[in-house]
Every structure is written in structure tokens, then in C-alpha cells.
N, C-alpha and C positions, 0 to 999 in steps of 0.2 A: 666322606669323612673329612672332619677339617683339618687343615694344615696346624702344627704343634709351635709354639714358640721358639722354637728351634731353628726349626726346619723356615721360619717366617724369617728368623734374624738370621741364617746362613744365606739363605737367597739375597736378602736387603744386601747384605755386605757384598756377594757377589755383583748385585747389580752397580753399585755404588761405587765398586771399584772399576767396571768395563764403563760406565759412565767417565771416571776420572780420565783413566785413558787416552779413550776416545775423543773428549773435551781438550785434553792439553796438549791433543796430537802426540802421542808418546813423552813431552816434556818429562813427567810427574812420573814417577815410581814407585808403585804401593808393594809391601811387604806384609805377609802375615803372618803375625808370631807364633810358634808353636804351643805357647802356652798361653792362657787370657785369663791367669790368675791377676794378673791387677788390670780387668777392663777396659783393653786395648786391643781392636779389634785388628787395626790396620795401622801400620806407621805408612808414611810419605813423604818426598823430596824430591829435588829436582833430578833428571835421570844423570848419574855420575858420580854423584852425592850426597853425601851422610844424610836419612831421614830426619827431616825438618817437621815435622807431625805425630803424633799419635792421635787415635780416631778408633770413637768408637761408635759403632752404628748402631742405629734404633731403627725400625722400619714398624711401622703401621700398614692393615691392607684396607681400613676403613676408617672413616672418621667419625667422633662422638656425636650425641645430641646436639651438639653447640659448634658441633664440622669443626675440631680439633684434632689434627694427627695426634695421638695420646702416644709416647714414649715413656717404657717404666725403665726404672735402672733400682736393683738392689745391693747396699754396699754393704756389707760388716764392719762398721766403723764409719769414719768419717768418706765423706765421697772425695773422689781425688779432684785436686784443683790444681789446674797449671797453666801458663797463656800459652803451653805446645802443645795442649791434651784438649782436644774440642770433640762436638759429640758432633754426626752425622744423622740428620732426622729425615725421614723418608718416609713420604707416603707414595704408595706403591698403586699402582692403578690399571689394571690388564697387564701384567707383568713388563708392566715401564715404570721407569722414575719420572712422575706426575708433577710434582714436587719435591724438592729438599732442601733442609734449614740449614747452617754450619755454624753452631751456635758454641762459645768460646766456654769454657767449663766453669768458671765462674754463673756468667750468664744463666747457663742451664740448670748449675745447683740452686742458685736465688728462686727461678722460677718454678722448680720444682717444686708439688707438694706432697 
């Protein structure tokens, strides 16, 4: 049985965040919000102080015809745009981060189609 969009974006965010981690040597401190009514999966900042980030993760476990990690995001309304609100793109590959993009929410809305 395959894995459900869920269950794909729950993991992506878990790894993404033991990635962050790991990479900053404890530096960074990820938070996650109880609720992800506005499309924020994980806030971050430096360990001490106030979250400098929101982030929201996209994880892919295969790439398209054209070998593009494909990330959907559905908004109701306009999509949020902010230079502290960036998306987290993840392509996942034997359950490691293969790749990832950290692409700033402007950015990602333009390229979206």
C-alpha cells in the first residue's frame, strides 16, 4: 500500500527538521505549531531566541518525467507571501534528505503553476 500525502508530508517535516539540527550542531531551534491553519509547518531561530523563520515543508518521494521534485501547496485565497515564510522542498530518497531547496515564498509563488 502506498504511503498517503500525509503520512509523506509528516515524515518530510520530521526529517527536515532532524536534518536542521544535526547541520547547525544544535545552533537552530525548530518549533511546531499546533495548528497549520495558515501553512506553517515549522517556525526556526537561533537556540535562545524568538523564531526567525516560518517554513513550510514540501517533500516529494519521486521525481516527474522532466526529474523535478514536484511540490503542491493548496491555498484558499491568495498564497502567503513573506521574506520570513519560506518553503522547505525535499526530495526524499531511501528515507534520507537527497536533496533540498529553501526557496523564499515570493520565489516559490512566481514559480508555481
Amino acid at each position: 500500500m502506498a504511503t498517503t500525502a500525509t503520512q509523506r508530508g509528516i515524515a518530510g517535516e520530521q526529517l527536515f527538521a532532524a536534518t536542521v539540527t544535526l547541520t547547525s550542531d544544535g545552533e537552530l531551534e525548530l518549533f511546531k505549531p499546533l495548528i497549520d491553519d495558515d501553512h506553517t509547518d515549522i517556525d526556526v531561530g537561533p537556540r535562545g531566541a524568538i523564531p526567525a523563520l516560518a517554513i513550510q515543508v514540501k517533500t516529494a518521494l519521486s521525481l516527474d518525467r522532466s526529474g523535478f521534485a514536484v511540490a503542491r501547496a493548496f491555498y484558499p485565497g491568495q498564497p502567503r507571501q513573506h521574506p520570513r515564510f519560506i518553503y522547505a522542498v525535499l526530495y526524499v530518497e531511501e528515507a534520507a534528505v537527497h536533496t533540498a531547496w529553501l526557496v523564499p515564498s515570493s520565489g516559490f509563488n512566481r514559480l508555481a503553476y
